[in-house]
Backbone bond lengths (Angstrom), bond angles and torsions (degrees), N, CA, C in turn:
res aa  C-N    CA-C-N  psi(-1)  N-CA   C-N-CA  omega(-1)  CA-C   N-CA-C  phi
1 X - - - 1.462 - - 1.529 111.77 -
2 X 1.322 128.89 -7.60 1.517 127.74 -160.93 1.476 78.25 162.07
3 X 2.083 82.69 107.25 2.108 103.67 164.46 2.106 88.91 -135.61
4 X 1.423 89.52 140.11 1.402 109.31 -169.07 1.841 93.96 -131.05
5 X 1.270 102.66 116.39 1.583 104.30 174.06 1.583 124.98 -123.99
6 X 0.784 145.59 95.70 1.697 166.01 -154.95 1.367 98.97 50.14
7 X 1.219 125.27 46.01 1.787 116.92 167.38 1.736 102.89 -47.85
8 X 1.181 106.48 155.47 1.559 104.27 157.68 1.619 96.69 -159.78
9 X 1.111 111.14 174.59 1.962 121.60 -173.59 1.325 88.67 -154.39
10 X 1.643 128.92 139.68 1.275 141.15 134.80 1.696 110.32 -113.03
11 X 1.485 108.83 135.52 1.176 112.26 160.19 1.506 114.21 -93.20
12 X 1.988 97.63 169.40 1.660 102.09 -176.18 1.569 112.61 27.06
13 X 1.387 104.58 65.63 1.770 97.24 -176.08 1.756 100.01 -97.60
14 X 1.108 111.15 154.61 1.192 124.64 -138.43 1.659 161.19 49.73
15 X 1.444 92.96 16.04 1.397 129.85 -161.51 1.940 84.42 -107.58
16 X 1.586 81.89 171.38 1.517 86.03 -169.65 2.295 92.18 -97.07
17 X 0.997 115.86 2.18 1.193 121.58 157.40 1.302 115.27 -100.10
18 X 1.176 121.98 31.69 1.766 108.19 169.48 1.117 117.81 -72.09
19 X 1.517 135.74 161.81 1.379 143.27 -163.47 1.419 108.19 -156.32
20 X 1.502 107.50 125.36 1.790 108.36 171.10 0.952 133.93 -109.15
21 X 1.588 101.30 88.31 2.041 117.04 -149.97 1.753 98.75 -64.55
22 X 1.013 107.89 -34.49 1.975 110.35 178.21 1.010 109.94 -140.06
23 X 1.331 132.20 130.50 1.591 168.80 123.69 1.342 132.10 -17.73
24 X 1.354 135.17 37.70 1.821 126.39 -169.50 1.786 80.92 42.48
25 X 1.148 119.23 102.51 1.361 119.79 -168.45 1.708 79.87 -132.81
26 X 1.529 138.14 147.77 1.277 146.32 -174.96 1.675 86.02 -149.42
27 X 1.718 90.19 137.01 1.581 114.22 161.92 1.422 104.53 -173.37
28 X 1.361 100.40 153.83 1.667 123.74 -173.11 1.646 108.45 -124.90
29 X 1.269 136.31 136.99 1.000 123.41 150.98 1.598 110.51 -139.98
30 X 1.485 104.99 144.70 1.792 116.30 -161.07 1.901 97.13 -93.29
31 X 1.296 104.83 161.29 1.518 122.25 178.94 1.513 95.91 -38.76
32 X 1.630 124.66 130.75 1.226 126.41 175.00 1.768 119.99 54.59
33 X 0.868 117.76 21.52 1.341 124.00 153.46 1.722 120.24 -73.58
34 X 1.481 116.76 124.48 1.364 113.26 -176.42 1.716 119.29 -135.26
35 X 1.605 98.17 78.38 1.289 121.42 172.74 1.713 140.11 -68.64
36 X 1.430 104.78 100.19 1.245 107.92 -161.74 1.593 96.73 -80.49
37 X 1.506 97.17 168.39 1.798 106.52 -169.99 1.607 104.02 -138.45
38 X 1.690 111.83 118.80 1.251 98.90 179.99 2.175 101.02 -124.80
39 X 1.167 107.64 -165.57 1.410 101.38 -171.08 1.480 114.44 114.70
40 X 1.662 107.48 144.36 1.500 126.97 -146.42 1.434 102.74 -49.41
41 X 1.336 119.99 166.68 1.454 136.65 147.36 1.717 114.56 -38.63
42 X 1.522 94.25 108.45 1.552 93.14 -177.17 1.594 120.37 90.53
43 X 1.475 105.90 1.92 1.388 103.45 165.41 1.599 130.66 -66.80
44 X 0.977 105.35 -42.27 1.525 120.26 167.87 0.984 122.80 135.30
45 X 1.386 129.15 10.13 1.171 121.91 152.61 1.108 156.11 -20.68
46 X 1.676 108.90 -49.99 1.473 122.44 175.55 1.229 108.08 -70.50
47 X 1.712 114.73 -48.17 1.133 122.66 149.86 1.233 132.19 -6.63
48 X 1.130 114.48 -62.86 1.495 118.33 -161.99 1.761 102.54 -101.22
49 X 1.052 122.34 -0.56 1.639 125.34 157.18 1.776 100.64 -74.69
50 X 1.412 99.68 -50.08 1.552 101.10 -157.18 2.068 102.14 -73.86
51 X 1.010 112.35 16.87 1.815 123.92 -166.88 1.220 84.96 -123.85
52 X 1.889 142.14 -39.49 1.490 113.95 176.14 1.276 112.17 -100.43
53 X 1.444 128.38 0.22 1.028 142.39 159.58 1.727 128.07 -62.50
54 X 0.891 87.04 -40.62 2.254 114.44 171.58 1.297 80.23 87.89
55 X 1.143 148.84 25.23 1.629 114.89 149.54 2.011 125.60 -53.84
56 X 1.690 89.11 -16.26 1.610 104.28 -179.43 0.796 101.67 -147.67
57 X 1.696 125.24 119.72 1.295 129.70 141.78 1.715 133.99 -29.82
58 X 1.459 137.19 111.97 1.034 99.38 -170.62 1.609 102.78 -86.32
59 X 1.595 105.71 -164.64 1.919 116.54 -173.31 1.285 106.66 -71.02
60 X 1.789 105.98 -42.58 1.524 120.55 -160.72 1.490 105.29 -166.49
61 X 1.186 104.54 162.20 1.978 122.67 -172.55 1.249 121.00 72.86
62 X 1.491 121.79 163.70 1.053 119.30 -143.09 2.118 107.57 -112.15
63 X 1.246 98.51 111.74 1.948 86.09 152.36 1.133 124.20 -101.43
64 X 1.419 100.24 149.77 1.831 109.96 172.81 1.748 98.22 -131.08
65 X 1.132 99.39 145.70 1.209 86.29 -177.56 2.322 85.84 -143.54
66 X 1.556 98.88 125.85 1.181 104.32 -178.38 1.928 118.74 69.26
67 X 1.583 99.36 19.57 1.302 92.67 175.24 2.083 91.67 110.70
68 X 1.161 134.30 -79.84 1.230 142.66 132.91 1.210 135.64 35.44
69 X 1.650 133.79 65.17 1.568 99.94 -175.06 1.786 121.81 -88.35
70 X 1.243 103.60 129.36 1.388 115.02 -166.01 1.650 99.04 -71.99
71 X 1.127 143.58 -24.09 1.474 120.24 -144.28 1.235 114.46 -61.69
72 X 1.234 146.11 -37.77 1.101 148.61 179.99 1.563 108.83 -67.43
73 X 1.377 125.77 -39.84 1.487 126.76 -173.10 1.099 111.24 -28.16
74 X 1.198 143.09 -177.14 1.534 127.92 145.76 1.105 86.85 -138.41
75 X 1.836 113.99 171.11 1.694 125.16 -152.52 2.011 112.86 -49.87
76 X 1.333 87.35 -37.64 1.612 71.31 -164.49 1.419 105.23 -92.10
77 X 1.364 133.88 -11.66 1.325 108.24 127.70 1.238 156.45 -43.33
78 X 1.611 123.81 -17.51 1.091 115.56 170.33 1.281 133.77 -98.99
79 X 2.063 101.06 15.15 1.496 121.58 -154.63 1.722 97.10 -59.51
80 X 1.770 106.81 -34.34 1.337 105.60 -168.43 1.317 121.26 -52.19
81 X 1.528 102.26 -17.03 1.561 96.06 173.22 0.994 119.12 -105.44
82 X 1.377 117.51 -38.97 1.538 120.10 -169.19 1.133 123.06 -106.92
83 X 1.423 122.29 114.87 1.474 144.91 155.59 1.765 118.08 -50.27
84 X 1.234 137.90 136.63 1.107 134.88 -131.38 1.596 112.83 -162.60
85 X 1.271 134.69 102.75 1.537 110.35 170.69 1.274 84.89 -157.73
86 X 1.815 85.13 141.68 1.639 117.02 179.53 1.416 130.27 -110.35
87 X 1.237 102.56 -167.90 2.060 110.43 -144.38 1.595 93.39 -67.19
88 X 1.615 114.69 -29.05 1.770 140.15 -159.85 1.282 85.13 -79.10
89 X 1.603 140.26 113.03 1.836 116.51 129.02 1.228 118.45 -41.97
90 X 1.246 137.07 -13.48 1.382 127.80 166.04 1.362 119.18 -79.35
91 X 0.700 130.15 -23.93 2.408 140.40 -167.10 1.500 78.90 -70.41
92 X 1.339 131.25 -63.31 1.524 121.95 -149.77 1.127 112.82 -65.25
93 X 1.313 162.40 -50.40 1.423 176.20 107.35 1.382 141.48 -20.91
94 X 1.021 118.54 125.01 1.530 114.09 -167.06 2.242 96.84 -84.15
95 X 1.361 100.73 114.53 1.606 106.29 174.91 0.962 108.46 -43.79
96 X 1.649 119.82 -63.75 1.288 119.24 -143.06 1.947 122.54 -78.54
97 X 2.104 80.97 -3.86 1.765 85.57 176.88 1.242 114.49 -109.50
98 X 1.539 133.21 158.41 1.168 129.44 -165.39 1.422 130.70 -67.31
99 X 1.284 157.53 161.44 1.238 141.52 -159.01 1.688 99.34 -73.67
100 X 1.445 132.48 -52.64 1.404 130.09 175.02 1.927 113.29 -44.79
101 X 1.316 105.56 -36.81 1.504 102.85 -177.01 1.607 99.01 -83.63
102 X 1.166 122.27 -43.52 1.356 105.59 174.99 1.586 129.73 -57.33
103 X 1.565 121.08 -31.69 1.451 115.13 145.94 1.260 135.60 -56.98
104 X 1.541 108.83 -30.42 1.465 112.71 174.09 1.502 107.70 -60.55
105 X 1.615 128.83 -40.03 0.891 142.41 -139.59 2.380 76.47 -92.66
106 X 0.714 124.61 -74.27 1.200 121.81 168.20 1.640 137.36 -26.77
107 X 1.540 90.75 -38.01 1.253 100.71 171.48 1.716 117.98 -77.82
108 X 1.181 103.89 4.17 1.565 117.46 -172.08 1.227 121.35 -106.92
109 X 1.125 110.26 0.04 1.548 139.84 -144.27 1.672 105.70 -53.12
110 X 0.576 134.85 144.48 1.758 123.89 -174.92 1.561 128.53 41.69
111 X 1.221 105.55 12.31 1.704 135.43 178.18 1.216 100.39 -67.59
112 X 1.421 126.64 165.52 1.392 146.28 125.79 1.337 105.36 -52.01
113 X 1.359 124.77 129.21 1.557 132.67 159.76 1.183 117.64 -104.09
114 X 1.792 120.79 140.93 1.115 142.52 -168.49 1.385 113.62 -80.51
115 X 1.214 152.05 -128.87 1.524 162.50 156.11 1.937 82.39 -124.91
116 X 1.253 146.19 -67.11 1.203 156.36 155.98 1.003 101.37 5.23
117 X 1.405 135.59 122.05 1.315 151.45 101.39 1.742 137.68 -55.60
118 X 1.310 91.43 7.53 1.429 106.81 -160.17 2.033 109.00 -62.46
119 X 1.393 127.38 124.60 1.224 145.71 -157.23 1.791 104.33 -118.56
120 X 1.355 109.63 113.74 1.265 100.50 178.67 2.009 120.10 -103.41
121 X 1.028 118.68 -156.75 1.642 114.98 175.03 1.011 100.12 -68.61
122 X 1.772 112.59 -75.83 1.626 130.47 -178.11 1.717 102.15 -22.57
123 X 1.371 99.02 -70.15 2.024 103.50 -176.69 1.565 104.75 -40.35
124 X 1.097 115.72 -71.21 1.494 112.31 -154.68 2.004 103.11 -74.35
125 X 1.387 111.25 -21.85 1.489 95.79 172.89 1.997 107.44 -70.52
126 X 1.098 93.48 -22.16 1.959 95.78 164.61 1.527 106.25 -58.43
127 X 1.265 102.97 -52.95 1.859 108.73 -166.67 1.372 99.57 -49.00
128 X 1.341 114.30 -59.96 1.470 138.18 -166.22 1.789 101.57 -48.45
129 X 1.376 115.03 -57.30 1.416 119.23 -176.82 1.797 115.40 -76.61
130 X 1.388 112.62 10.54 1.299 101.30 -154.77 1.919 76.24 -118.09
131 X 1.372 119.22 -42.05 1.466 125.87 -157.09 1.807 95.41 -86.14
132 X 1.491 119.14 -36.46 1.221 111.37 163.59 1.794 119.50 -35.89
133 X 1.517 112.07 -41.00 1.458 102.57 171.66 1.576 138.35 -50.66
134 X 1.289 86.04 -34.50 1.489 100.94 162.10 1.353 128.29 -42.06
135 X 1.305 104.95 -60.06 1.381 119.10 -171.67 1.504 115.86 62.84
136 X 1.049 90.11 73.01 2.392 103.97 -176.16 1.764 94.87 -157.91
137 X 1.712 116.38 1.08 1.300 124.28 156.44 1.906 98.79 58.20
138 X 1.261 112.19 27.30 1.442 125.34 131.34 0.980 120.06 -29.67
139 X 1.436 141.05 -36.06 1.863 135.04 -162.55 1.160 96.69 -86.19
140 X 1.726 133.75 -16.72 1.374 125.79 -168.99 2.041 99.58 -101.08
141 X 1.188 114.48 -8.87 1.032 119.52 162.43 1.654 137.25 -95.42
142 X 1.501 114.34 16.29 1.463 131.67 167.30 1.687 111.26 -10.87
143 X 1.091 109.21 -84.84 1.517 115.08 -174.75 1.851 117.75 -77.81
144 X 1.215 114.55 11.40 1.397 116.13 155.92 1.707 130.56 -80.59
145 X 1.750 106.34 128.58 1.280 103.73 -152.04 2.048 89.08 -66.24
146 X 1.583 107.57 171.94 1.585 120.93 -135.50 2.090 63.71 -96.54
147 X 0.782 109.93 -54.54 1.836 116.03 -166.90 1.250 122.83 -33.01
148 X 1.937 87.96 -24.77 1.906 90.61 166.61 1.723 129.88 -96.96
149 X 1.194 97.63 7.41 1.170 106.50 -175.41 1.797 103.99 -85.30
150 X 1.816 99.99 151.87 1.729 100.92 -178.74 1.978 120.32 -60.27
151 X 0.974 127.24 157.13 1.192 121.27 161.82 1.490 135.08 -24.82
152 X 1.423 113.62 -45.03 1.958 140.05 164.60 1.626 94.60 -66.31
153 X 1.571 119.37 -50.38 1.350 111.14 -165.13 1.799 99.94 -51.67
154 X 1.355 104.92 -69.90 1.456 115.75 -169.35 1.433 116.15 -48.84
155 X 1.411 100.75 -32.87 1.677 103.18 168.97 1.478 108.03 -56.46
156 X 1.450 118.23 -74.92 1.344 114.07 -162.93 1.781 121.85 -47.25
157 X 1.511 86.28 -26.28 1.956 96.92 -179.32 1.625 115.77 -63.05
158 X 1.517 97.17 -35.78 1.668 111.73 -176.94 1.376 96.59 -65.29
159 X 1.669 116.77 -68.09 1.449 100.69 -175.61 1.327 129.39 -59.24
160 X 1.320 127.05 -17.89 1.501 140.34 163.80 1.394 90.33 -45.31
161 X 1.727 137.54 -88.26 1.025 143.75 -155.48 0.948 117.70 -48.41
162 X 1.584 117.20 -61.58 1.820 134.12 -168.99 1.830 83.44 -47.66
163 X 1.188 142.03 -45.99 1.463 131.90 -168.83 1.910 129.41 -81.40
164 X 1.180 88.22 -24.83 1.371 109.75 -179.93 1.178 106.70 -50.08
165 X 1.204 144.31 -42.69 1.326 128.96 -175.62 1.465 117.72 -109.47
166 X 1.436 96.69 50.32 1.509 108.66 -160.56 1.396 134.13 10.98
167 X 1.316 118.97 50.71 1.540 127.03 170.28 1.642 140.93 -24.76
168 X 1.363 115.00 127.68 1.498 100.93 -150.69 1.597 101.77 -62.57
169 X 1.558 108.36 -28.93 1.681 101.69 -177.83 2.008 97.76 -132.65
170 X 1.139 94.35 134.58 1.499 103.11 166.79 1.508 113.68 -97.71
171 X 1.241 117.54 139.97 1.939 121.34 174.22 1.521 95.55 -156.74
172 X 1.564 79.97 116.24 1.598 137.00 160.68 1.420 117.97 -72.54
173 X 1.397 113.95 91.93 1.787 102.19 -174.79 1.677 90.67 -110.39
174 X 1.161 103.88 106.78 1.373 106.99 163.75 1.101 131.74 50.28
175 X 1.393 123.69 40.00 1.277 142.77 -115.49 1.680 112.81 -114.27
176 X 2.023 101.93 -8.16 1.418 108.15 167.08 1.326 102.58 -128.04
177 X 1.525 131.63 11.86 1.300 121.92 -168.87 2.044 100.23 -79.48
178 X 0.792 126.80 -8.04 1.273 106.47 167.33 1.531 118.49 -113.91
179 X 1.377 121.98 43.30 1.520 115.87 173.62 1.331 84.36 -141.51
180 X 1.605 94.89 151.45 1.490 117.84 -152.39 1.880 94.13 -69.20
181 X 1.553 114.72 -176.06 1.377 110.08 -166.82 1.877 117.02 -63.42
182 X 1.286 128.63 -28.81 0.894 139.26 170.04 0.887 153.91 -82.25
183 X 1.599 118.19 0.88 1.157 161.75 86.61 1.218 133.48 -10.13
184 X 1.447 91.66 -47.10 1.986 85.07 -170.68 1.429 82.01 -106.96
185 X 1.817 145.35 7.04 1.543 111.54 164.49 1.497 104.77 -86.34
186 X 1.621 115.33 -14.22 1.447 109.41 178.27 1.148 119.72 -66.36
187 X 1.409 121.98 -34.84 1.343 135.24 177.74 1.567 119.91 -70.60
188 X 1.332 121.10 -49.53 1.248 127.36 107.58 1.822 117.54 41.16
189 X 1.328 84.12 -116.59 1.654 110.35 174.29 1.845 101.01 -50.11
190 X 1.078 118.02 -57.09 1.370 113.01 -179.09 1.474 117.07 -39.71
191 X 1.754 96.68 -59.48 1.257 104.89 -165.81 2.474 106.99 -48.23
192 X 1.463 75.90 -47.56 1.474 65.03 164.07 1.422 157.07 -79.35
193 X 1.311 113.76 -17.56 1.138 129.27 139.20 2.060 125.48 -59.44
194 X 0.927 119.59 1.44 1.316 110.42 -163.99 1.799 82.19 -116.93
195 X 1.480 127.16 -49.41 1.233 123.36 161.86 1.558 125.53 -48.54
196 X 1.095 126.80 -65.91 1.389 120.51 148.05 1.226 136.72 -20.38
197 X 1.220 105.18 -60.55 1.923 99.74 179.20 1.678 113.72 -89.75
198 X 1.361 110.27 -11.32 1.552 123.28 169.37 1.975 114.93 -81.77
199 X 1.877 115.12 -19.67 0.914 129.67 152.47 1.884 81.19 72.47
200 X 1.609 127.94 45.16 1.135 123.42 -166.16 1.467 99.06 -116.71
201 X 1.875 100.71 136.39 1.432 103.13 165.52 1.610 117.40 -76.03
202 X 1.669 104.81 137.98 1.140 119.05 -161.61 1.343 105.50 -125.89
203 X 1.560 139.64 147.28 1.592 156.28 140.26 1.308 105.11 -103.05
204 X 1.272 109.23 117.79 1.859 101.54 170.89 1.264 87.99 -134.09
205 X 1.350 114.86 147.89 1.320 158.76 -169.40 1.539 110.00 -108.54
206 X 1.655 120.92 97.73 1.261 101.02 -170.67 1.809 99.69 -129.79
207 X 1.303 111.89 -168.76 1.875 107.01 170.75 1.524 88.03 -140.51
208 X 1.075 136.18 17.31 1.491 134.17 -179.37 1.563 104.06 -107.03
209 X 1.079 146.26 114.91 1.515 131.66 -169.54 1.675 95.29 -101.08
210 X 0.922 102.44 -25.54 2.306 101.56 167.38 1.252 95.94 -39.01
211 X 1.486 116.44 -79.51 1.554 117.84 -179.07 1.632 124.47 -51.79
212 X 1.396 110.42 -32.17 1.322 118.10 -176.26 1.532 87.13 -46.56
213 X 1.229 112.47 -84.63 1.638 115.33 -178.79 1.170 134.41 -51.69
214 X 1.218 141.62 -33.98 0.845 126.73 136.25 1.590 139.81 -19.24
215 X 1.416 117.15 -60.19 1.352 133.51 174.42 1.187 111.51 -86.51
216 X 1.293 111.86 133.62 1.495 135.15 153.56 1.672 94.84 81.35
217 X 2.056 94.58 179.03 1.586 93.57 -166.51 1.239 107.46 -111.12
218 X 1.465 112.23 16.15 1.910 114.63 179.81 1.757 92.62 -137.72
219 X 1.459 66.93 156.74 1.800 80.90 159.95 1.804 109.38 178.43
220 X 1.642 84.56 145.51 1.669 114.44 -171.91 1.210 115.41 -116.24
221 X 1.415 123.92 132.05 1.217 127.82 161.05 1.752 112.99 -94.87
222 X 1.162 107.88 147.74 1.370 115.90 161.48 1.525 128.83 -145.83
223 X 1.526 102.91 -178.73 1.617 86.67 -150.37 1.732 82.08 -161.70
224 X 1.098 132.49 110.72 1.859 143.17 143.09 1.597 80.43 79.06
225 X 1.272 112.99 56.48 1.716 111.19 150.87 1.604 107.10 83.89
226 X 1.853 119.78 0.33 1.640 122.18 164.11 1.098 108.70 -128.15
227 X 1.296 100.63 146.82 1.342 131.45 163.59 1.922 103.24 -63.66
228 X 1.555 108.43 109.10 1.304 121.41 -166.73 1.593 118.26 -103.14
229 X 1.817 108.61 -22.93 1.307 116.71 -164.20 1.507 81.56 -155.77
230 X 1.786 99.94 150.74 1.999 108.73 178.55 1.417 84.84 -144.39
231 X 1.103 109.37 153.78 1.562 112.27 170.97 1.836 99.74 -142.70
232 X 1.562 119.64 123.35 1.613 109.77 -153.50 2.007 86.78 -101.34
233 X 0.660 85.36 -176.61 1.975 92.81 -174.52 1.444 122.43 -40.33
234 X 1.503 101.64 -40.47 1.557 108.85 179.61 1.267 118.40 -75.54
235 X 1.722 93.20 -21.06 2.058 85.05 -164.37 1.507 93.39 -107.05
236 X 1.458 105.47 -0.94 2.177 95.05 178.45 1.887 102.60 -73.15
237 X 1.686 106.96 -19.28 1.302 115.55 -165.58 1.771 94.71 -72.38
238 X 0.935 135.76 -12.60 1.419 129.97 176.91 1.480 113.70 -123.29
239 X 1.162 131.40 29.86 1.298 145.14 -164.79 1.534 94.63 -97.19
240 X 1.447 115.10 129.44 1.401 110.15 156.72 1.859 103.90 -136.32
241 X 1.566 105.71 175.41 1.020 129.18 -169.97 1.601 109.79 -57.61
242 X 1.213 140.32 -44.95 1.352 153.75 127.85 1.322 109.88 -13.73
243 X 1.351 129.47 -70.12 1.216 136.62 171.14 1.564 132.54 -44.61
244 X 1.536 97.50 -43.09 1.407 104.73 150.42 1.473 139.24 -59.53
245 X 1.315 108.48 -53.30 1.750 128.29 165.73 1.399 109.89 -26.28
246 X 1.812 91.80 -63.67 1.490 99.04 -177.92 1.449 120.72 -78.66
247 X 1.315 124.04 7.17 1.699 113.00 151.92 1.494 87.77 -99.69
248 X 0.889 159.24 132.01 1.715 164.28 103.66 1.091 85.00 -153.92
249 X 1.303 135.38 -27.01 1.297 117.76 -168.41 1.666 127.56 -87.61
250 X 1.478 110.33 3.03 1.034 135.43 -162.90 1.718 102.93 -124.78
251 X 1.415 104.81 1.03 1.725 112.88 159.64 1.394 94.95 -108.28
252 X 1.542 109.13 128.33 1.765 137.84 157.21 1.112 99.82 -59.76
253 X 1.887 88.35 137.21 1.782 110.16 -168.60 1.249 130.42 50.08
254 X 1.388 125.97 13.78 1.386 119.38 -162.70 1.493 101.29 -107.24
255 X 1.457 136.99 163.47 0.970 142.48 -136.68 1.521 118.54 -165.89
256 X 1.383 138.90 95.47 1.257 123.66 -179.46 1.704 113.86 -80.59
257 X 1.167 101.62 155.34 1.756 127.36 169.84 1.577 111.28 -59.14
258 X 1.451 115.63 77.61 1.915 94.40 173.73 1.092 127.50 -11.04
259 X 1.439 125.43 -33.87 1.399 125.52 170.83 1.148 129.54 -37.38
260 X 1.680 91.34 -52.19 1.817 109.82 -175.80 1.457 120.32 -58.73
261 X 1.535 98.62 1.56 2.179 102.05 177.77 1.599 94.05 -103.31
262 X 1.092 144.53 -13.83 1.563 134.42 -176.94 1.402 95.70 -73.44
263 X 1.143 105.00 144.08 1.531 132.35 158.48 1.525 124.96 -74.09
């Protein structure tokens, strides 16, 4: 579903600030595979969402994503595939429109758009059955603008959406690190359930390695633009937090986020 072969990106290259966010960096991921990504500040992570995403062109190598090679796309071309929610509860949702227009607006996702906003019964009894999953009783709030909702609220709506149109690849950039702990385990739990029963390929990008493991059936570390450590299904099943430490710790200069020890 998403094969990536020596991509690499440098910024300001030739400047005495240049930076080499990715490395001839190679990754594959198969139909329903859901590979979490952990590794230092500035490894490249975000990076490398925002390169299959087209927020960045990369320099060189190739994506395909679903058969597909994207490089040329640019972002809002590739919306048709890719589902998307970020570290901000704000990036995912437009505030100022109501929670029903903002699904509509999702449900359109790589569409031709009309001047029409037009919302019918059929549509919104979908909205109604789709936001019930949630359980934050959103479906009784349809026509409330999205801006009033809490930080977790807007989260869970984004990931509702980014899935809704079943996307060939979903990416998760950090996507509970800014809502407080109870919040981000609700979101959390969603996120996994909404992958699961959506049977959706996933990259999430996390700094929590509890969750790293927890979620999904791969996982990669990286470190100055490579992929440094892979762990394939069998061996993420015996992976612990210890276990991790001690491979980062065996990359020079590298450094984890205190963060990455909270649960």
């Amino acid at each position: 579903m998403l094969k990536i072969e020596k991509i690499s990106k440098t910024f300001f290259a030739g400047t005495v600030n240049e930076r080499k966010a990715l490395v001839d960096l190679d990754l594959e991921l198969a139909e329903g595979d859901f590979v979490t990504i952990i590794g230092s500040n500035g490894a490249g992570k975000s990076t490398l969402l925002n390169a299959i995403a087209g927020r960045y062109f990369v320099d060189s190598g190739l994506i395909e994503i679903d058969g597909r090679r994207v490089n040329k796309l640019q972002e809002f071309q590739r919306a048709k595939y890719v589902g998307r929610v970020f570290q901000d509860p704000m990036a995912g949702t437009a505030p100022n429109l109501t929670i029903e227009q903002n699904l509509a607006l999702a449900l359109r996702r790589g569409q031709r758009r009309g001047l029409g906003m037009a919302l019918g019964a059929k549509q919104r009894e979908r909205f109604r059955e789709e936001l019930k999953s949630l359980e934050l009783g959103l479906e009784d709030r349809l026509p409330a603008k999205v801006g009033l909702l809490s930080g977790g609220q807007r989260q869970a709506l984004s990931l509702l959406m980014s899935g809704f149109t079943h996307p060939s690849i979903l990416l998760l950039d950090e996507h509970t690190a800014a809502l407080d702990p109870q919040r981000a385990a609700l979101v959390t739990d969603l996120t996994e359930r909404i992958v699961q029963q959506g049977g959706l390929t996933t990259l999430m990008v996390t700094h929590n390695m509890e969750q790293a493991l927890r979620l999904g059936n791969r996982l990669i570390m990286m470190h100055e633009g490579r992929i440094v450590f892979q762990a394939s299904e069998e061996e993420k099943k015996t992976l612990t937090v210890p276990r991790l430490l001690e491979e980062f710790s065996k990359i020079k200069g590298a450094s984890f986020d205190d963060r990455a020890l909270l649960a």
